[in-house]
N, C-alpha and C positions, 0 to 999 in steps of 0.2 A: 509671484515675484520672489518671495522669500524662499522658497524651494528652490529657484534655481540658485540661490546664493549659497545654498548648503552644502552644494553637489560642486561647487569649484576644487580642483586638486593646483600640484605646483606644477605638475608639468601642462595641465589644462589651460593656464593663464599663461604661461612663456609659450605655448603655442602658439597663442591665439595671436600673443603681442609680435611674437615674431613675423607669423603669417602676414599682418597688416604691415608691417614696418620691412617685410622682405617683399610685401609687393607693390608698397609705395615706392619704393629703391629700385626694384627692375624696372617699373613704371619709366623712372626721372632717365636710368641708364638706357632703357633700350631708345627713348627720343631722344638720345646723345647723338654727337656730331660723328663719331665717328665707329668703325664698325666694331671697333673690339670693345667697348660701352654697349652697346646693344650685345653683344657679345656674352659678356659680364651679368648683362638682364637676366639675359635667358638663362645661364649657368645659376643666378640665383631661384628663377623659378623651377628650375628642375629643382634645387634644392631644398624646395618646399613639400614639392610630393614625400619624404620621410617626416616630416613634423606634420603629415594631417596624417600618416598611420599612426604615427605615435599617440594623437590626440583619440584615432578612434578606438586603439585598445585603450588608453585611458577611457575612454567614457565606456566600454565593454565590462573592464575590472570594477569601474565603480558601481557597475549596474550588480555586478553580480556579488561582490566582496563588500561596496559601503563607500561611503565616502573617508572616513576615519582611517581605517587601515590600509586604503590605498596610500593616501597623503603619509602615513607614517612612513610606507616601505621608500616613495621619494622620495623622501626628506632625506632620508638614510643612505639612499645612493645618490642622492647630491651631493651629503656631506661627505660622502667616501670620494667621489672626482676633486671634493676643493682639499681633502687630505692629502690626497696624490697631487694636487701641486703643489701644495707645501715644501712636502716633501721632493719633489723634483726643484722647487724653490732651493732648499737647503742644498739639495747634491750638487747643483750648479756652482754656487759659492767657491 
C-alpha cells in the first residue's frame, strides 16, 4: 500500500480525477431529456480517450525515469501553462 503512494505524479492524480468526474458527467448527460445532452455525453467521452494516454505514458516515464523526476518536469510545465495565462491575463487588460 505504501508503494503505490510513492509512485502518484500530478498528472497521474488529475487524470484519474478527471476520468471519474468526466464519466460521472456523460453518465448524468447522456440520460438527459434531450438529444444534444446525450450529445454532449458522448463528446465528453471521446474526450477522455487523451487523458488515459496521457496517464499511460505517465505511468511508462515513471517506470523507467522514477517517480521524483518525472513529478518535477510536470510541475514545471504546469507552471509554464499557469504563466502563460498570467500573462495572457495581463495582455488582455
Amino acid at each position: 500500500m505504501n508503494n503505490g503512494s510513492k509512485k502518484l505524479t500530478l498528472f497521474f492524480v488529475f487524470g484519474i480525477l478527471s476520468i471519474i468526474a468526466g464519466i460521472i458527467y456523460a453518465i448524468i448527460l447522456i440520460n438527459g431529456n434531450s438529444a444534444e445532452d446525450g450529445l454532449m455525453g458522448i463528446y465528453i467521452l471521446f474526450g477522455l480517450i487523451p487523458v488515459g494516454f496521457i496517464i499511460l505514458i505517465d505511468r511508462f516515464l515513471v517506470r523507467k525515469f522514477g517517480n521524483q523526476k518525472v513529478n518535477k518536469v510536470q510541475f514545471s510545465f504546469l507552471s509554464f501553462i499557469v504563466l502563460l495565462w498570467v500573462i495572457r491575463a495581463i495582455a488582455n487588460l
